[in-house]
C-alpha positions in Angstrom: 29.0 146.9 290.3 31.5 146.4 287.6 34.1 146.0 290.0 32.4 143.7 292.5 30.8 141.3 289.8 32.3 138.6 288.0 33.1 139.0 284.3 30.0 136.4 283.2 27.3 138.5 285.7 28.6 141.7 284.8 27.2 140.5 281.0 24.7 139.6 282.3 23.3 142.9 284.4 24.4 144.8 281.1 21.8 142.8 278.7 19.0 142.8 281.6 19.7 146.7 281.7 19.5 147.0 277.8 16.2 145.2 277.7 14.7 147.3 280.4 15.6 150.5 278.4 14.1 148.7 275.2 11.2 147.6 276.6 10.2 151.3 278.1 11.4 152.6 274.5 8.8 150.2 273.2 6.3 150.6 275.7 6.6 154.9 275.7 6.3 154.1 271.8 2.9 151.9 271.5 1.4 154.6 274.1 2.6 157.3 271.2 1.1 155.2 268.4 -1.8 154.6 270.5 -2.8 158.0 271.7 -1.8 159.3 267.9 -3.0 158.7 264.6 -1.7 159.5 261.1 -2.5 162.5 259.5 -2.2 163.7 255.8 0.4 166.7 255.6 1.1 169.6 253.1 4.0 168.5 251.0 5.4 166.5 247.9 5.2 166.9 244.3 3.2 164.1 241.8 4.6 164.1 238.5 1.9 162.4 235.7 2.2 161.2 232.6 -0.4 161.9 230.3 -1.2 160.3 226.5 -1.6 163.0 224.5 -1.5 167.1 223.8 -3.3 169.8 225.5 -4.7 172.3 223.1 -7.5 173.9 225.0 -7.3 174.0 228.9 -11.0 175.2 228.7 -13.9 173.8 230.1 -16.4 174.5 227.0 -13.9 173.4 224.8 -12.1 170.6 226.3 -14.8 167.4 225.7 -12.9 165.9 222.8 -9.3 165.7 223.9 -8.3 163.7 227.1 -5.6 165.5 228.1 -7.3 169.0 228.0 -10.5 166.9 230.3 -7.9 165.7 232.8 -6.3 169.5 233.1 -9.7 171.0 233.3 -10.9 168.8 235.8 -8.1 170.1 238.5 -8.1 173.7 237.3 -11.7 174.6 237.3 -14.6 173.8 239.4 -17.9 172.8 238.4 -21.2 173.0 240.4 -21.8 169.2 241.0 -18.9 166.7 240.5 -18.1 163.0 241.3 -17.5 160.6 244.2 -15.1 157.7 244.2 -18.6 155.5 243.3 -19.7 157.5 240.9 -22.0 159.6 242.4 -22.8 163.3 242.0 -22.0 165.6 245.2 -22.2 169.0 245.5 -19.2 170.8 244.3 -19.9 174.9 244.0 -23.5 174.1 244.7 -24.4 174.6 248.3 -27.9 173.7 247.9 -30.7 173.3 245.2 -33.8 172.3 244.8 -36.0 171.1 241.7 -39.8 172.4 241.1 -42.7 169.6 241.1 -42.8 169.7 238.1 -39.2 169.1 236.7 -38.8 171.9 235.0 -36.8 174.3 237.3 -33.5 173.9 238.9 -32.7 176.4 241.8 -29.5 176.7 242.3 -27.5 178.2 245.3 -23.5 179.0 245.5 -21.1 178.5 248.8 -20.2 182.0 249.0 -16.2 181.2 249.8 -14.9 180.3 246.6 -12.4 182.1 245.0 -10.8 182.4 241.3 -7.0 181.7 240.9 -6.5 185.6 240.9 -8.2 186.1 243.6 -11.6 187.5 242.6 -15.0 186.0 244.4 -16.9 183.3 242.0 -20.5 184.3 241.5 -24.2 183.6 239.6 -23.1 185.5 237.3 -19.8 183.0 235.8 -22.1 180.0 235.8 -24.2 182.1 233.9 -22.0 183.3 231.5 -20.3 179.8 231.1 -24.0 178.3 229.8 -24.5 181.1 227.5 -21.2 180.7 226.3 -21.7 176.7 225.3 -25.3 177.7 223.9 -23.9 180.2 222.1 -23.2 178.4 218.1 -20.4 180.6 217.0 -18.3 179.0 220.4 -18.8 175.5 218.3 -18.7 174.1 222.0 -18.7 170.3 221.9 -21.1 170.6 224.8 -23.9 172.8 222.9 -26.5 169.7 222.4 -26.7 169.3 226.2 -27.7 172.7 226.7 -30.2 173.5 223.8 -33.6 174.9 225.5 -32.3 175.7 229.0 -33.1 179.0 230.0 -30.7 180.5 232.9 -32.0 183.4 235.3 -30.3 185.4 237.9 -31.8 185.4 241.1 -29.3 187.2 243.6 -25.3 187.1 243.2 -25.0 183.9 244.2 -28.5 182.3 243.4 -29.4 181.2 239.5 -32.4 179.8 238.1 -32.3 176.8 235.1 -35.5 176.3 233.5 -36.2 173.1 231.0 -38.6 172.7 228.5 -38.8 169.5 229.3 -38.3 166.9 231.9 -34.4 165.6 231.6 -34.3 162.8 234.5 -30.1 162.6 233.9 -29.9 166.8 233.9 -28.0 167.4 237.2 -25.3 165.8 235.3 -24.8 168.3 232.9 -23.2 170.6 235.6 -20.5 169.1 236.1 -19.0 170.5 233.4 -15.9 173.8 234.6 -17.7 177.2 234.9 -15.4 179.9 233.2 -14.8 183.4 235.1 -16.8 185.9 233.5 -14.2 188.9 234.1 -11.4 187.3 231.9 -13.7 185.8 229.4 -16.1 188.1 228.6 -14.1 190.4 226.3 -12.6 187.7 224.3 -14.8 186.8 220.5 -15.9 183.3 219.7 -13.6 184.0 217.0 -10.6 184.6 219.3 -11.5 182.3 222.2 -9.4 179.3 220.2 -7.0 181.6 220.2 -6.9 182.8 223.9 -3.9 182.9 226.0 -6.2 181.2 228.9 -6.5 178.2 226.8 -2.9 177.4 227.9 -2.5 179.6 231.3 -5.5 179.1 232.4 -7.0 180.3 235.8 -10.0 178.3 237.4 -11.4 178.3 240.9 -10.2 174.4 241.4 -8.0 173.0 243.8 -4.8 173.9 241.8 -3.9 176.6 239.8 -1.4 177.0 236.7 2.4 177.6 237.2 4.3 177.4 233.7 4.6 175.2 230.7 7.7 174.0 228.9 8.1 173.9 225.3 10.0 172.1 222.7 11.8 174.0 220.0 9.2 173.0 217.6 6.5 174.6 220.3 5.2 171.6 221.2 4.1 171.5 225.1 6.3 169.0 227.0 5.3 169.8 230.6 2.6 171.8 232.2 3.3 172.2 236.4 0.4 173.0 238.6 0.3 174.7 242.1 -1.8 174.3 244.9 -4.7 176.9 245.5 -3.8 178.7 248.3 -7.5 180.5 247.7 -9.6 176.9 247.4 -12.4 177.4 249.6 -11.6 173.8 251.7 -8.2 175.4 252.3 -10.0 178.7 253.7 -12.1 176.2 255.4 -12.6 177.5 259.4 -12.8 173.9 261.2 -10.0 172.2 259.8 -7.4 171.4 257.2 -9.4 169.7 254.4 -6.8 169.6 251.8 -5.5 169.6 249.1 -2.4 168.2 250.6 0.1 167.8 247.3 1.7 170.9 247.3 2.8 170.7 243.1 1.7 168.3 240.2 3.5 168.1 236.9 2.2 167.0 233.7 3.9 165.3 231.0 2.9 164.7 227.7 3.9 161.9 225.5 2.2 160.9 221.9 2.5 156.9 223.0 1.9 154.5 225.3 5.8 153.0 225.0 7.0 156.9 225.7 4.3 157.0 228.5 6.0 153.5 230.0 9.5 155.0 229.5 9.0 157.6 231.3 7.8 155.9 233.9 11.0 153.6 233.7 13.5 156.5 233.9 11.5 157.8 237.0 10.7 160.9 234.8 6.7 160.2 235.8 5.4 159.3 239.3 1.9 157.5 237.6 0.5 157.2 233.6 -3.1 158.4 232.9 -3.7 154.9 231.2 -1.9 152.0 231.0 -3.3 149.2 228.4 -4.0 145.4 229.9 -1.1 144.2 227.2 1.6 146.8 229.2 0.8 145.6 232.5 3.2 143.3 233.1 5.4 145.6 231.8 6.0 147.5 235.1 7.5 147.3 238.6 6.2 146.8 242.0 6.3 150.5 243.0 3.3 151.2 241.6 -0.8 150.6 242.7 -2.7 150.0 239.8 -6.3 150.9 240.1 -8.3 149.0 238.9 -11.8 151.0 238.0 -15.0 150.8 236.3 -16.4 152.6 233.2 -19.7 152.9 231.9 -18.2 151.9 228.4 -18.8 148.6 226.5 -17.4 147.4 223.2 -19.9 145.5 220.9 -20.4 144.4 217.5 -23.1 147.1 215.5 -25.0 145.1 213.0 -25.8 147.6 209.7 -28.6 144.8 208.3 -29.0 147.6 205.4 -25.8 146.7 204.2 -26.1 142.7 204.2 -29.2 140.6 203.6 -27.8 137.9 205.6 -27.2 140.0 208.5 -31.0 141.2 208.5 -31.7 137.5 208.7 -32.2 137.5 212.5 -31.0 133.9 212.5 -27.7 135.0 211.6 -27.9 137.3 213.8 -28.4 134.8 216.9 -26.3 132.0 215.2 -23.4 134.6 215.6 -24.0 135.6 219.1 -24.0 131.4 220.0 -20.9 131.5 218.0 -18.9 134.1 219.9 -16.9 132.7 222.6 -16.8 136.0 225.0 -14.5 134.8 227.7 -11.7 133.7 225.3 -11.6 137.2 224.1 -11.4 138.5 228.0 -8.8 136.3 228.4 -6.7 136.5 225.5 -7.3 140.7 224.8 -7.7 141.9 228.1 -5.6 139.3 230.8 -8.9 138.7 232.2 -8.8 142.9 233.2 -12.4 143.5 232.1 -16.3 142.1 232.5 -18.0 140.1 229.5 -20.7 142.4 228.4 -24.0 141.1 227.3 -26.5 143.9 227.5 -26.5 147.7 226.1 -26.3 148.6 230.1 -23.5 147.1 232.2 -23.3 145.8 236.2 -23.3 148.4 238.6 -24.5 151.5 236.7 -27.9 152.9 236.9 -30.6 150.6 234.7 -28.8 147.3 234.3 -30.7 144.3 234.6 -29.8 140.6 234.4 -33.4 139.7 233.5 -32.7 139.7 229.9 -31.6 137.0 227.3 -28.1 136.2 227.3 -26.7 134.4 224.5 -23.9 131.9 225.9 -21.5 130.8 223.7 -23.2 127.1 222.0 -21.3 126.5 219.2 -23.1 123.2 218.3 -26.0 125.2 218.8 -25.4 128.2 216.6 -24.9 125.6 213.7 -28.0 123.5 214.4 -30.0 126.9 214.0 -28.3 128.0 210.6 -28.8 124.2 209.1 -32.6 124.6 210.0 -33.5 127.9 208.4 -31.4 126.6 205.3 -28.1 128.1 205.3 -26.0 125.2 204.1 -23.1 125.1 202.3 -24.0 123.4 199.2 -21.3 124.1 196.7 -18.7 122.7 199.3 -16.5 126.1 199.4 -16.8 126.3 203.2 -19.1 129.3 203.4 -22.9 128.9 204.0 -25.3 130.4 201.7 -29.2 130.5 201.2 -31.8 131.7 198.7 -33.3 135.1 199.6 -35.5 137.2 197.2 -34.6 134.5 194.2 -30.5 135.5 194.9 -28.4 133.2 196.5 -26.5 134.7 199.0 -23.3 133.7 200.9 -23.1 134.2 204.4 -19.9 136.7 204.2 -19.2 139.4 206.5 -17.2 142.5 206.2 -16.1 143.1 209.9 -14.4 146.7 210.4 -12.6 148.0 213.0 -9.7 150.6 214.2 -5.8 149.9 214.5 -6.2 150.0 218.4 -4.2 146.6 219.7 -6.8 145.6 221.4 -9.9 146.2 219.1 -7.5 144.7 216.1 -6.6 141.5 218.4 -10.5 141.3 219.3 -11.8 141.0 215.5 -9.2 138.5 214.5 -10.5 136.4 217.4 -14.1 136.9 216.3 -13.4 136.2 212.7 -11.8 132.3 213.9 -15.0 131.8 215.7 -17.1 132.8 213.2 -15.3 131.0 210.6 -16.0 127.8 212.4 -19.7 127.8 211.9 -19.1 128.5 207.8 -18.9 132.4 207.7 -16.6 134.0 205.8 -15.1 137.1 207.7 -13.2 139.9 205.9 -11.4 142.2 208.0 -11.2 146.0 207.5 -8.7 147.4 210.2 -8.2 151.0 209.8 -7.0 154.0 211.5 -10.3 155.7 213.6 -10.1 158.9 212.1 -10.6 157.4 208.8 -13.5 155.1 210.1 -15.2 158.0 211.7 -14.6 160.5 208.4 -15.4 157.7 205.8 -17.4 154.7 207.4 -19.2 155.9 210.7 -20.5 159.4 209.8 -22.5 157.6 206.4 -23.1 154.1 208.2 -21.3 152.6 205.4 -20.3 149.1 207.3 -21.7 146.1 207.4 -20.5 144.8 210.8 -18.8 147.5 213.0 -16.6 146.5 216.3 -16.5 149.6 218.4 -17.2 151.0 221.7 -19.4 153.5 223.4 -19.0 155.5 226.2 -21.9 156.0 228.4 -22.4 158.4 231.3 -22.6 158.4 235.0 -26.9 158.2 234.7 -26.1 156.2 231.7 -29.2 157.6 229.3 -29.0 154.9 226.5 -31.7 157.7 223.7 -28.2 159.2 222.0 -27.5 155.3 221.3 -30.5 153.4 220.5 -33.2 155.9 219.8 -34.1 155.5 215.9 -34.0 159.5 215.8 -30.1 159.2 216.2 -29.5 156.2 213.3 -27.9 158.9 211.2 -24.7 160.9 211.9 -24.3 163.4 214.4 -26.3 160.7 216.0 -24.6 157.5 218.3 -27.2 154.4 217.2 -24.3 152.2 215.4 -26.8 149.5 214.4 -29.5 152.0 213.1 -31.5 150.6 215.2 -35.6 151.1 214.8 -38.5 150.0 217.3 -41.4 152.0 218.2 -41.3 150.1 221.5 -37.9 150.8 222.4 -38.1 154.8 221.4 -41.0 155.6 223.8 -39.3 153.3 226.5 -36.1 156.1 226.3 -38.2 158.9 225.6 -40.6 157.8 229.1 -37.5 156.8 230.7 -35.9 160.3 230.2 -38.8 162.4 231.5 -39.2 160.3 234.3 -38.2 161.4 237.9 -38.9 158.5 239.5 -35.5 156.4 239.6 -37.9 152.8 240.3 -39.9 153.6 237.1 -36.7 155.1 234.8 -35.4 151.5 235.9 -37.9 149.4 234.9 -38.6 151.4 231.8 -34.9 150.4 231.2 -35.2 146.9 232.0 -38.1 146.3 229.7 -36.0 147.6 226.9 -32.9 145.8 227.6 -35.7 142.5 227.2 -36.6 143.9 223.7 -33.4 144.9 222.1 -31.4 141.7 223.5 -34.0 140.0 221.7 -34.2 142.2 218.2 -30.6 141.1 218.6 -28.9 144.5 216.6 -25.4 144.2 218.1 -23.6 141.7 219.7 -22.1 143.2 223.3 -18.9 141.8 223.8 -16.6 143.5 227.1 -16.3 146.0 229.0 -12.6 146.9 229.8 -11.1 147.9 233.2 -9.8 151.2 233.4 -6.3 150.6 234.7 -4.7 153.2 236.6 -1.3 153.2 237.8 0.5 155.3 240.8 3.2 155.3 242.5 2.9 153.9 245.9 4.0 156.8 247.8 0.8 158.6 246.7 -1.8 157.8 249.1 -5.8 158.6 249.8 -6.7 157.3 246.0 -10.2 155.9 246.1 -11.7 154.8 243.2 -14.3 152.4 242.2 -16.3 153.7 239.4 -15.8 156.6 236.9 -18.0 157.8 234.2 -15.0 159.0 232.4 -11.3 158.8 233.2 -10.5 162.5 233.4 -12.8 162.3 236.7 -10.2 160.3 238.4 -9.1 164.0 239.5 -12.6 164.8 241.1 -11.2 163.9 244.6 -8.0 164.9 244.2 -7.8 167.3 247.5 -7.8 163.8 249.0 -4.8 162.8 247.7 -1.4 162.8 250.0 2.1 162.1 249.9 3.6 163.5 253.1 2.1 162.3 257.0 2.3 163.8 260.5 1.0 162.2 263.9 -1.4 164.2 266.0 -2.7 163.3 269.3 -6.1 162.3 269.6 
């Protein structure tokens, strides 16, 4: 044809017959992608940066440092453990069921699972990993949680937990890392601080420790994990279930600016926390998740320690005063929720029923004029006669050196100001507030935050019993009303009643008025975009981010359908 045709329709012919072999290029190719879908793979490495210092990879020992929670939560498995809502699911458990009256949990193992070293996980590890938390000389963190449980060996892979008494919120105790008896069991409460497993540890969870790199001062700069070959979802007979990352590294850095240059000079594929203030910090080549915790910050009134702040009109003068979404939008970038209740949207027990206190400046004023504080000498400050003193309405407002606590009670102290209080600020490192100020209530206003749980059981907080240290009621709070609300609530199966026992206590201490609830912050999350099969929503903690990890991916394949 080339030789028959003219120059302009031998062009012509050629670019008709390069069509025709793109077109069945595309056609053969949108049959492929039709008749396919994409797959998760075995492959890739995720390299994480993490705040902080591991010190005991150890399930009983872990609950105060994040880093050692976020390496325990890949290394070992527990018997119930977390969706990406929230939610417990069965992890080691294959089934249980709980007596009519509360009281006893029976407990059934999947009979796959596997330690690290290749031993079979049985009855008799969960059993020795409760003892060993009840046990004092271990000084496990977790003790309180376990006091009065009673643990009874059925078979080798059944197990009995008996209560004393009804704990609505118990299932969530076992989600905590159950140790391997055969490794453990020779070592002392004395020695177990100072066990090799602590750093090289060996689990039953999806991934399994390699090494760790030193410093030459011995400080831990990396630990890198390997996949499971023994997990029982990779041993699982239907199908490849993951995991699917075939190494994770850990990095460890004492700051947040170290944590974001790391990231910089691509020595870190994601950060275990990035603050709102770094955000816009970073590149494009990163998701950042954006997830909820059960975790509020507030204002903890010590009314002990200030006659004007017993005055419940000061009280609700101060709540008008504060002006919640300016500190949303100037602490967090608008990445958090205003707060205005001791339970928060979305968790078990929140209700919207109950007073809010809207900012009203004009208002908050009008109420202190009424009941007499007035600023008579001219000074600024309010002040009224109480108990034949004249008091000034001044408030010591403490808080810790964190950015965004610090940023938060400069804020409050303007607002305040405005309505004639005088604020004086005590910023301090939290160590020092928890040694010196926290543990003897010696405050007068407190800014702080609690961290509630997945079944977010509010007694440890608000419970008069717990006003005093080891206890978690900031505002030493005290109503008959409210204690047998939490007590009820706690003993309760039914989830309807728990939450209305919860609701009518929200009505009662939004009223009493002992803290003001200010935001909860997002939990921000970033990864880089080549990781895939992250979904989250909620956590009850941030180490749990790594509950669904075997979902995770970073390499694909197309199989046919």
């Amino acid at each position: 044809m080339p030789k028959v045709l003219p120059s302009r329709e031998r062009w012509l012919v050629r670019g008709l017959s390069l069509a025709l072999v793109a077109s069945i290029v595309v056609l053969i190719g949108n049959v492929y992608l039709s008749k396919t879908e994409l797959r998760p793979k075995l492959g890739g490495q995720y390299k994480e940066g993490i705040l902080g210092q591991p010190r005991f990879i150890n399930p009983i020992l872990a609950e105060t440092n994040d880093a050692d929670r976020d390496l325990v939560q890949i290394i070992y498995s527990s018997l119930f453990k977390y969706d990406h809502q929230g939610n417990l699911i069965p992890d080691l458990v294959r089934n249980y069921e709980i007596s009519e009256d509360g009281l006893t949990y029976n407990i059934s193992l999947k009979k796959n699972v596997l330690w690290h070293n290749g031993e079979p996980l049985t009855a008799d590890d969960v059993i020795f990993t409760i003892k060993s938390i009840q046990d004092p000389e271990n000084k496990s963190p977790l003790k309180n949680n376990w006091q009065g449980v009673e643990v009874e060996k059925i078979d080798e892979f059944t197990f009995n937990l008996k209560l004393r008494n009804i704990y609505a919120p118990f299932l969530h105790n076992l989600t905590i890392g159950i140790l391997p008896k055969h490794l453990w069991a020779g070592i002392s409460a004395q020695n177990m601080p100072l066990a090799e497993y602590n750093l090289k540890p060996i689990g039953s969870g999806p991934y399994q420790f390699k090494k760790y790199e030193k410093d030459k001062n011995g400080k831990i700069e990396s630990i890198e994990l390997s996949l499971n070959k023994n997990y029982y979802l990779l041993s699982s007979q239907d199908h490849f279930q993951g995991p699917f990352i075939e190494s994770l590294v850990f990095k460890f850095y004492d700051t947040q600016t170290d944590l974001l240059n790391a990231y910089k000079t691509r020595k870190v594929d994601g950060l275990s926390f990035l603050s709102t203030t770094n955000k816009s910090k970073i590149r494009n080549s990163l998701n950042i998740h954006q997830i909820d915790l059960p975790a509020y910050y507030a204002i903890f009134f010590n009314q002990t320690e200030n006659k004007a702040l017993a005055d419940k009109t000061v009280r609700q003068a101060l709540a008008y005063a504060t002006n919640k979404e300016e500190i949303v939008d100037q602490v967090l970038s608008n990445e958090g929720k205003i707060a205005d209740s001791p339970l928060l949207p979305g968790w078990l027990g929140y209700s919207s029923e109950t007073k809010v206190y809207d900012f009203a400046l004009e208002h908050a004023q009008n109420i202190l004029e009424t009941e007499e504080w007035k600023d008579t000498d001219g000074d600024g400050i309010r002040e009224k006669e109480i108990d034949n003193e004249q008091v000034k309405l001044e408030i010591d407002l403490l808080t810790t050196d964190w950015p965004e606590l610090s940023r938060t009670a400069e804020i409050i102290k303007e607002q305040w100001e405005k309505i004639g209080v005088r604020v004086n600020l005590e910023i301090i490192d939290a160590i020092t507030i928890q040694q010196e100020y926290i543990r003897p209530r010696q405050y007068q206003a407190l800014l702080f935050g609690e961290v509630l749980s997945a079944d977010p059981d509010p007694f440890a907080f608000w419970h008069s019993s717990q006003s005093n240290d080891p206890g978690l009621n900031l505002a030493l709070y005290k109503n008959s009303d409210v204690d047998k609300l939490l007590q009820d609530a706690r003993q309760t199966l039914n989830q309807e009643e728990r939450i209305q026992k919860y609701i009518e206590f929200q009505k009662i201490l939004n009223d009493d008025l002992p803290a003001i609830f200010l935001y909860s912050s997002t939990y921000l999350y970033p990864v880089n975009k080549k990781v895939k099969g992250i979904s989250i929503e909620k956590l009850a903690q941030p180490s749990y981010r790594f509950s669904q990890i075997e979902n995770w991916y970073i390499k694909t394949t197309r199989i046919w359908k």
